[in-house]
N, C-alpha and C positions, 0 to 999 in steps of 0.2 A: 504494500500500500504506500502510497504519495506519502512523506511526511512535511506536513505543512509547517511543523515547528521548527523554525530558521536558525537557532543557538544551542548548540548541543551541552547538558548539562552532568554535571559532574555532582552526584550526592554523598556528603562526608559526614557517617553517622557518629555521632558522640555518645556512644552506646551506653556508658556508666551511667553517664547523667539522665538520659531519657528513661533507663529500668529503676533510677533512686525517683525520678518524678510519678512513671506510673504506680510502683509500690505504695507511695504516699496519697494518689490521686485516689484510686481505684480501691473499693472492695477488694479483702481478702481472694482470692478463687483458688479451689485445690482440684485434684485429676479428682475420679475414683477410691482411689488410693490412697487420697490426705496429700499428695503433692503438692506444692505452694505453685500456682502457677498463673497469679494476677498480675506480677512486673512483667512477666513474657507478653503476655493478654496486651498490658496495656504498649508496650513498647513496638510490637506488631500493627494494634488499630493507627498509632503516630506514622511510623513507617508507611503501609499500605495507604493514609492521608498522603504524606509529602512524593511516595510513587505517582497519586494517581493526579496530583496538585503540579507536579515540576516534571513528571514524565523524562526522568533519567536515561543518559547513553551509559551511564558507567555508577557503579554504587562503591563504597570501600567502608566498612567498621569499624571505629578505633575504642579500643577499651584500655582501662588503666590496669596496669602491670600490681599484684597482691605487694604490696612490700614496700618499703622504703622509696622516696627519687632523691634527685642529687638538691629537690629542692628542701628537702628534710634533715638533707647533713650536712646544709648553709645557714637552717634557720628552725633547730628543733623543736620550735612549736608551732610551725605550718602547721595548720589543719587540726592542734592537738586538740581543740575544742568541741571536734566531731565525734559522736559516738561512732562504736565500733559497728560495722556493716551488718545489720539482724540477719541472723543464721537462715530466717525463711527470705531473705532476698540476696544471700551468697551463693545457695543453692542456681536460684534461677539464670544467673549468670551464664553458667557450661551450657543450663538449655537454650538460651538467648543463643550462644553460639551453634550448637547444634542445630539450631533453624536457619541461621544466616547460613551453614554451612548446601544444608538442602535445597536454596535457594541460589546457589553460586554466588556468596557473596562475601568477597575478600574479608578478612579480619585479619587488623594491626595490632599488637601488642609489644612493650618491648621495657626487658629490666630495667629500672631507676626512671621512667620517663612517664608521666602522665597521658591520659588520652587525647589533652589538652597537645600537647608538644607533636603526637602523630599529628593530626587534624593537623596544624601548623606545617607538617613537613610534608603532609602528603599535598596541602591548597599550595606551597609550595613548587612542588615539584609538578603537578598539575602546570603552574605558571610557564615553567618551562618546557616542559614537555606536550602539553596539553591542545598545542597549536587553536587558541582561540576560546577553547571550552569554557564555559559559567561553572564556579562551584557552588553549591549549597550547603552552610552546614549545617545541619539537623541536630537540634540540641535541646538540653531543658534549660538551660542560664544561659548566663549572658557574659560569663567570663570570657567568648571569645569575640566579644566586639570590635579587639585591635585589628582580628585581622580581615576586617572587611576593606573595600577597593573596589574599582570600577568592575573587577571581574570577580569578586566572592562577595555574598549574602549568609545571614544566619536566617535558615527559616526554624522558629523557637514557639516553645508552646507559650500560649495565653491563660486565659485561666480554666482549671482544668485538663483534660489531654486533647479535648477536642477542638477548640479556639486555638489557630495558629496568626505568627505574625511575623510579617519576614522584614528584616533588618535590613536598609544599605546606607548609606553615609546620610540623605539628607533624614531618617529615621534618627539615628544617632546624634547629629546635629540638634533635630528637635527636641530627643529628652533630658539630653545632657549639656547642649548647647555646647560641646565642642567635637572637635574631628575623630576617628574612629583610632588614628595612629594617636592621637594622644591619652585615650583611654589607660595607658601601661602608668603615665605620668599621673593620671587623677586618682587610681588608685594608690600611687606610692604618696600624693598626699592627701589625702581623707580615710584612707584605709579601706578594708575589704574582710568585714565582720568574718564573713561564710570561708574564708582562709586563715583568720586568723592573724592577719596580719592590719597592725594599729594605724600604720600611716603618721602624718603629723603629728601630733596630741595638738589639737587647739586649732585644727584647720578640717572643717567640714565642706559640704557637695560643692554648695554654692559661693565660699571663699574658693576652693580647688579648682570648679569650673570658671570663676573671674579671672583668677592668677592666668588660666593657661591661654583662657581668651586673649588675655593683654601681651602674654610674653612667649606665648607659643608649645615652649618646652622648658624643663627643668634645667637647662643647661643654662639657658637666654636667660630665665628666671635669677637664678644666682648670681648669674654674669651683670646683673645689672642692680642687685641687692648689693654686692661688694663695692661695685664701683660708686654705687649711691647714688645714683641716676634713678632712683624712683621714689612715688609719690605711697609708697607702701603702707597701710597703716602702724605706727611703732611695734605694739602688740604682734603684730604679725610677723612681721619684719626680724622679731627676736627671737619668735617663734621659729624661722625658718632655719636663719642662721643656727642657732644652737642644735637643730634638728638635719644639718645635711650632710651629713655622714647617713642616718638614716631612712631619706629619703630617696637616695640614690641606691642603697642595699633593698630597701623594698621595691624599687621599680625595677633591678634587674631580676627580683625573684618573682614579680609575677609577667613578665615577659616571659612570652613561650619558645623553647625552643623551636626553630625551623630545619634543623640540621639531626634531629633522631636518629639512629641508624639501623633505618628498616630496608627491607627490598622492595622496591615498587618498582612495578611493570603495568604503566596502563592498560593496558589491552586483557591481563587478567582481571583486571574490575568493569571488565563492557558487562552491562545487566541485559539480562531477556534469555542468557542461554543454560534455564534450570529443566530439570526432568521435572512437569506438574506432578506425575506420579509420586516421587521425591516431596514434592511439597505438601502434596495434600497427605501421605503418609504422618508426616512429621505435623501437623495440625490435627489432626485424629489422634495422634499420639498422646497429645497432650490435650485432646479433649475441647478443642476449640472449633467446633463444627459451627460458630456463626461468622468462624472467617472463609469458610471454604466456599462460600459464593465469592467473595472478596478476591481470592486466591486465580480465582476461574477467571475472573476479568482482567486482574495484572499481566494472568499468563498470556490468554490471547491477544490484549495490546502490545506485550511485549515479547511475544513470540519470533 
């Protein structure tokens, strides 16, 4: 068949965050058996959404590695605020993969490095290799805002699993009132509770977002606090200074890596070429017979 859709799309699934969103969104659901199987449920309904929303050339999954990253033995209490991952939404994980497996769809993982830093290397590498391709990346937060650009969008959930909202710069622009490359700098000053990481003490959204309106980035920002060239209020001004040792260590640690080292070969993430037999096995498996109309329709559009 003719394809009328003129910009071939590239989908970059952030898989941690989208099965911690559904666990949380979603009723409990178990097999037969008592298997916990509501974050697959709901992680699957987002997915077959943004399939059938952005009509992907190419799909790839990145999940976070169990253990330690190198951003945890820079700064040992990244994250220490989070409880530990419920045992009924650990489980679901391997199955989440087992279905992307049935579906031909690449999965990233990779020791010491966040799903966070794949996603980065793979929109990356996509750039360069990708001759032209749009990424999307499919997410529950919004910690990957930095790396949007004329050629990558976050399409993220709203409220709910079913409300989506896709992110590109003037999005960005309007909630935060600054650019999407500068996001790494507003977190390193106003902080980022959900990491754990304090940022300024004494410099919140809307002091953060002014600062960068005015001076661009942190670098411009100091360079122009030393030489005393601004009109900064005292208060703040002291606040910075005494803080920029600090504020330059939090903005390098919530910058994603782009440089991961995974294998990526485009052409293993083209989507469409799964066995339905394969797919609707593994839905049955797990007891999810109101995807399998769902299933019938991905397969023959993307057949």
């Amino acid at each position: 068949t003719y394809n009328l859709k003129m910009e071939k799309n590239f989908v970059i699934v952030d898989a941690n965050a989208l099965l911690h969103r559904s666990f949380h969104a979603l009723p409990p659901l178990a097999t037969k058996k008592g298997e916990p199987t509501g974050a697959v449920y709901g992680f699957l309904l987002t997915l077959f959404k943004a399939i059938k929303d952005l009509k992907p050339d190419y799909i790839a999954a990145c999940f976070d590695f169990p253990g330690p990253t190198f951003r945890h033995r820079e700064f040992k209490e990244y994250k220490a605020q989070r409880p530990k991952t419920p045992e009924d939404l650990a489980g679901q994980i391997a199955k989440t993969k087992e279905v992307l497996k049935s579906f031909n769809i690449s999965v990233f993982e990779e020791e010491g490095f966040e799903a966070d830093d794949l996603i980065a290397t793979v929109t990356a590498k996509i750039q360069t290799e990708g001759k032209g391709l749009k990424s999307y990346i499919l997410s529950g937060d919004l910690d990957l805002l930095q790396l949007i650009d004329e050629n990558t969008k976050i399409y993220t959930l709203g409220r709910g699993i079913k409300e989506t909202v896709v992110y590109d710069r003037e999005a960005v622009l309007k909630r935060f009132g600054i650019e999407p490359e500068q996001m790494v700098d507003f977190k390193a000053l106003c902080g980022d509770p959900s990491d754990n990481i304090s940022g300024v003490l004494g410099v919140g959204k809307k002091t953060a977002s002014d600062l960068l309106k005015k001076f661009g980035n942190l670098e411009k920002l100091y360079q122009k606090i030393e030489q005393e060239q601004t009109d900064i209020k005292p208060r703040i001004k002291e606040i910075l200074l005494k803080n920029k040792e600090q504020a330059f260590f939090f903005r390098n640690l919530v910058m994603v890596n782009k440089k991961a080292p995974i294998e990526f070969d485009i052409e293993k993430c083209r989507f469409g070429g799964f066995s339905k037999k394969e797919g609707l096995k593994t839905l049955e498996k797990l007891e999810f017979y109101t995807l399998v109309n769902r299933l019938e329709s991905l397969y023959n559009e993307n057949a």
